[in-house]
C-alpha positions as CSV (number, residue, x, y, z in Angstrom):
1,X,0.0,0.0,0.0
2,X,0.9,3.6,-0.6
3,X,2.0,5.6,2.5
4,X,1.9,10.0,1.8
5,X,3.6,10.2,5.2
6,X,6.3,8.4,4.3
7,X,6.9,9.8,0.7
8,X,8.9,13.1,1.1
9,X,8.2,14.5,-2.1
10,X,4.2,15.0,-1.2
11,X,5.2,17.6,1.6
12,X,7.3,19.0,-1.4
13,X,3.8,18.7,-3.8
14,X,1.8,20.4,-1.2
15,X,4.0,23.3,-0.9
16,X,4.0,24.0,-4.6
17,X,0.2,23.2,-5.1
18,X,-0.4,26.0,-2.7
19,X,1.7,28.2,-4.4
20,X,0.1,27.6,-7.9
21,X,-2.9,28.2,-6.1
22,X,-2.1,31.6,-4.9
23,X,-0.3,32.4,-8.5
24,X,-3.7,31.8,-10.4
25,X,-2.0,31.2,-13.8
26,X,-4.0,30.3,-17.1
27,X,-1.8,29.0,-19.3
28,X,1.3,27.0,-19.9
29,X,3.8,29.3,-20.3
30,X,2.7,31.4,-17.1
31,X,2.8,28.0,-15.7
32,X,6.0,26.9,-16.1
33,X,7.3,30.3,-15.2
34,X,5.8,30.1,-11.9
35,X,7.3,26.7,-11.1
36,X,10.3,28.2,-11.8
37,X,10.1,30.7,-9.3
38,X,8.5,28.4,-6.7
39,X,11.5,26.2,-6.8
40,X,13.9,28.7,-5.6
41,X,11.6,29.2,-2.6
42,X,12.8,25.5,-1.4
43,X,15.8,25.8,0.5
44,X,18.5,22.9,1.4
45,X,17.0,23.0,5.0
46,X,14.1,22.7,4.0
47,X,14.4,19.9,1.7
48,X,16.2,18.1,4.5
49,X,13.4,18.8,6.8
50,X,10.9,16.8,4.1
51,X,12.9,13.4,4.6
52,X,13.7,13.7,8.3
53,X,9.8,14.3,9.0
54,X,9.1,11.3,6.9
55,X,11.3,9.2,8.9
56,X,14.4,9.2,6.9
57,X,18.2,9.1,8.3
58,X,20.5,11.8,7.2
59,X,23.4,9.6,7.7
């Protein structure tokens, strides 16, 4: 079975979702463009954070 909470990238997904949301584009081009300024709003950290919370070791 399929586990969310242990998947980091859906913490990741949820983040951007929300952030398309809020953008309101129409269209594909405005789209991609603000993916591409989403993704600079993930930081190292925060990646980091994603795996630790879903239970994964660093080391």
């Amino acid at each position: 079975p399929y586990s969310p909470d242990f998947n980091p990238i859906e913490m990741a997904f949820s983040k951007l979702k929300a952030h398309l949301r809020k953008a309101a584009e129409r269209t594909i081009h405005g789209l991609w463009d603000a993916i591409g300024r989403i993704v600079n709003l993930y930081s190292p950290q925060e990646c980091s954070n994603y795996f630790s919370a879903a239970g994964y070791d660093a080391d």
